[in-house]
N, C-alpha and C positions, 0 to 999 in steps of 0.2 A: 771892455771888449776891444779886441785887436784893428788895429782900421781895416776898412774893408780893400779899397785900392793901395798898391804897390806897387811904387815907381821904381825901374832899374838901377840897382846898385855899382856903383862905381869902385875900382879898389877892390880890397879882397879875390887879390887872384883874377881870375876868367869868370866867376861866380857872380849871375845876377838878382834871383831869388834865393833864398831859402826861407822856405818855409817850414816849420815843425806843430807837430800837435801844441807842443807849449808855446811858439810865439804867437799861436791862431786862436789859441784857447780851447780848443778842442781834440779831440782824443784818438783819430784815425790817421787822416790825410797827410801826407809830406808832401811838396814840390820842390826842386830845385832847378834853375836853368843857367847853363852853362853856356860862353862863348868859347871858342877855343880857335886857336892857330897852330896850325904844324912846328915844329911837333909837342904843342902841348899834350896832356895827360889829365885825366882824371879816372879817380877810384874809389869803389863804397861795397859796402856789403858788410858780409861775417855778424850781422846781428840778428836780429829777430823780426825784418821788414823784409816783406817781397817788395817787387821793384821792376817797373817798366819804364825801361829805353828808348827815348823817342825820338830819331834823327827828324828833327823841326826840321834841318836846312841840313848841305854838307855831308862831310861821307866820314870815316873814320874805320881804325882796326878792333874790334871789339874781343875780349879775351875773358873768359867766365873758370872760376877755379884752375887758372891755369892753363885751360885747351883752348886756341884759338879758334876764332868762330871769321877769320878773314876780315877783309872789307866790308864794311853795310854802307847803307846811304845810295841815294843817288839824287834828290831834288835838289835846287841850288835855292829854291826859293819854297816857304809852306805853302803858297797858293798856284807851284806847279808841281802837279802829279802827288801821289798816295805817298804816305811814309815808312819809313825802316825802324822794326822796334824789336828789342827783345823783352824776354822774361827772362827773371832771374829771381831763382826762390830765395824766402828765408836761410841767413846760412852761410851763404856763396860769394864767394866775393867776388867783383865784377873790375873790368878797367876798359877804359875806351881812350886810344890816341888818336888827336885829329889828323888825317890826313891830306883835308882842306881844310877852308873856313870852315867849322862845324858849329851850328847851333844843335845843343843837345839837353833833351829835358827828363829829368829822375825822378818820377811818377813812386810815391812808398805807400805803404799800407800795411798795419799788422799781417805776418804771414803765419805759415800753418801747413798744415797736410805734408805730404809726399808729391811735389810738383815738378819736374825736370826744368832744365834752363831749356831756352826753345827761341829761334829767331822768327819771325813774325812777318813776313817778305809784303809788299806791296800787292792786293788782289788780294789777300786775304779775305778782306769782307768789302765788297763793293761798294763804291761810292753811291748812297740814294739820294735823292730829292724830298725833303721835306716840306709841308706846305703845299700853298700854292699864290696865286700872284703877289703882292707884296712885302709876302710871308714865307716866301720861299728861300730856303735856304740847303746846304747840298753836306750831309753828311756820311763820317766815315768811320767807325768803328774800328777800335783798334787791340781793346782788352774789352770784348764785351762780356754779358755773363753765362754765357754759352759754351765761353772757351775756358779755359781749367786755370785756376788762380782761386787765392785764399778770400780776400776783400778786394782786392783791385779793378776799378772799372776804369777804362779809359776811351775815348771821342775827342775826332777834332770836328769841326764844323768850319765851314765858309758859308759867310753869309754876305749878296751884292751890297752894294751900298743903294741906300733908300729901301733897304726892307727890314724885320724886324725877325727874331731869332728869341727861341726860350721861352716860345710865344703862341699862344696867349700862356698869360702868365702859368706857372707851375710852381710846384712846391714839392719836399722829401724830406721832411723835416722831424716827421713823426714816426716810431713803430707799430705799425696798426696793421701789420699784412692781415690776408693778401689787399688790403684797399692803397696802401700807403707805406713805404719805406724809409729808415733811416739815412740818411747818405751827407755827410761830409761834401762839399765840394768846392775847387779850386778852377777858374779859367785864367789861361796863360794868352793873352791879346797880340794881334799883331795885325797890323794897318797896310793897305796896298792902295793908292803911294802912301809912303809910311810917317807925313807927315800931317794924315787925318786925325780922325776921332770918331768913336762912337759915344754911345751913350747905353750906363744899365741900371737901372734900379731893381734895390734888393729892397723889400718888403714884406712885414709879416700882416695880417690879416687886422688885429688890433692898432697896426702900426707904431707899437712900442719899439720897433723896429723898421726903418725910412728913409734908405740913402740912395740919392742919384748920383751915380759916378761919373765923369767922364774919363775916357780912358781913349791912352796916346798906346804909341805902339811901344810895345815889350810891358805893358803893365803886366801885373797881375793879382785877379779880382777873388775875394773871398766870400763864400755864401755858408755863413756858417749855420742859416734859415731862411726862412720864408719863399716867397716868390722871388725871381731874378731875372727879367726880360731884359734882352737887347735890343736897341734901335741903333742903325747905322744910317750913315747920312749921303748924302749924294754925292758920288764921284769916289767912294773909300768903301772898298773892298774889306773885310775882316773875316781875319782865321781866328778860332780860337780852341785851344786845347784843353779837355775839362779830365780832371783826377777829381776820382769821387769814390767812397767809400762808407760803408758805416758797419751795424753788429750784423747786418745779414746781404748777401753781396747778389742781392738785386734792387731791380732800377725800377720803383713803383710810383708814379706820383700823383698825386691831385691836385685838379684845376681848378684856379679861382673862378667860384660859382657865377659870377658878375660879367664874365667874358666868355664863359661857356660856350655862349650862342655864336661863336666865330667858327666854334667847329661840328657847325650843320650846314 
């Protein structure tokens, strides 16, 4: 099995993830995340994966088969304000130059269908409040399964520090709609100040599967099963951006029976 936590790579370019179905062991999901400076570049596409665009941080000129799609971006940091995203279908080849510092992350997934490239503007889908006291955490959907894509789902969350996210535990592990769906998933970490830490454990029911992570900022964490809750700690803010995917591209899950009662 692949480890589950992933530390920022150094070298290789501007490039700090890469993740693939085959370094993860599983069959859907890609992430990658990019740092970039002016005038760096980066470009992907022309295969058989759809692919969401996610200006974490930074602004940049985004350009899909050739037609310029302008400037996107506009937060300088992921824990201020909503993000700039695009879609870009199976097929398409995409390129993004930074035109600041840009953090930018490359969300894949088996693609499919007839889906247009389409830019994704901030206020798309409103920021809600998840929870509630300790367990409140503030989400934003970004590729939900509402909106038109092949497999791709994507969410970021913020969550304060001293409360708890992913939570009470969940799981999406299984094909058993409508109770429970497959889904692949990747969280991309990032810490405010950024020399915290949270904490997440991935867990399966048997616990043949049982790891507590801890996670600095820029990790990035893999649930390739079970439960996966988050706890953050006092004083440290955490964004985190989830890619998730599997054979049917919705978001079904079941709660561990044992914590249920948290949400009555």
């Amino acid at each position: 099995m692949a480890e589950l936590r992933l530390r920022p790579t150094r070298g290789d370019g501007e490039r700090r993830h890469h993740v693939t179905p085959q370094s993860a062991g599983w069959t859907y999901v890609g992430f990658d995340l990019w740092e970039l400076e002016p005038p760096d570049f980066v470009r992907g596409g022309r295969d058989d994966r759809e692919v969401c665009l996610v200006f974490v941080s930074g602004k940049g000129k985004v350009a899909v088969d050739g037609r310029e799609l302008g400037e996107l971006g506009q937060r300088m940091s992921p824990f201020d304000g909503a993000p700039w995203a695009i879609y870009v279908p199976a097929g398409a080849e995409w390129n993004v130059t930074a035109t600041t510092d840009l953090t930018l992350a490359v969300c894949t997934a088996p693609g499919g269908g007839s889906y247009p490239a389409r830019i994704i503007p901030p206020g798309t889908h409103a920021q809600i409040t998840r929870g509630k006291g300790s367990n409140t955490r503030y989400v934003t959907d970004i590729l939900p399964e509402g909106d038109p894509a092949h497999s791709l789902l994507v969410v970021e969350v913020i969550t304060p520090g001293g409360n708890t996210s992913s939570y009470p535990p969940h799981k999406h592990d299984t094909d058993n709609l409508p109770h429970e769906s497959l889904l692949e998933e990747t969280y991309y970490h990032r810490l405010n100040p950024p020399q915290g830490f949270a904490l997440q454990r991935v867990y399966t029911d048997d616990r043949a599967l049982d790891e507590a992570l801890a996670v600095e900022d820029g990790d990035v964490t893999l649930v390739p099963r079970g439960y996966h809750p988050v706890a953050t700690v006092h004083g440290y803010d955490l964004y985190y951006l989830n890619t998730m995917a599997g054979p049917k591209r919705t978001w079904k899950f079941h709660n561990a029976k044992e914590h249920e009662w948290l949400l009555k």
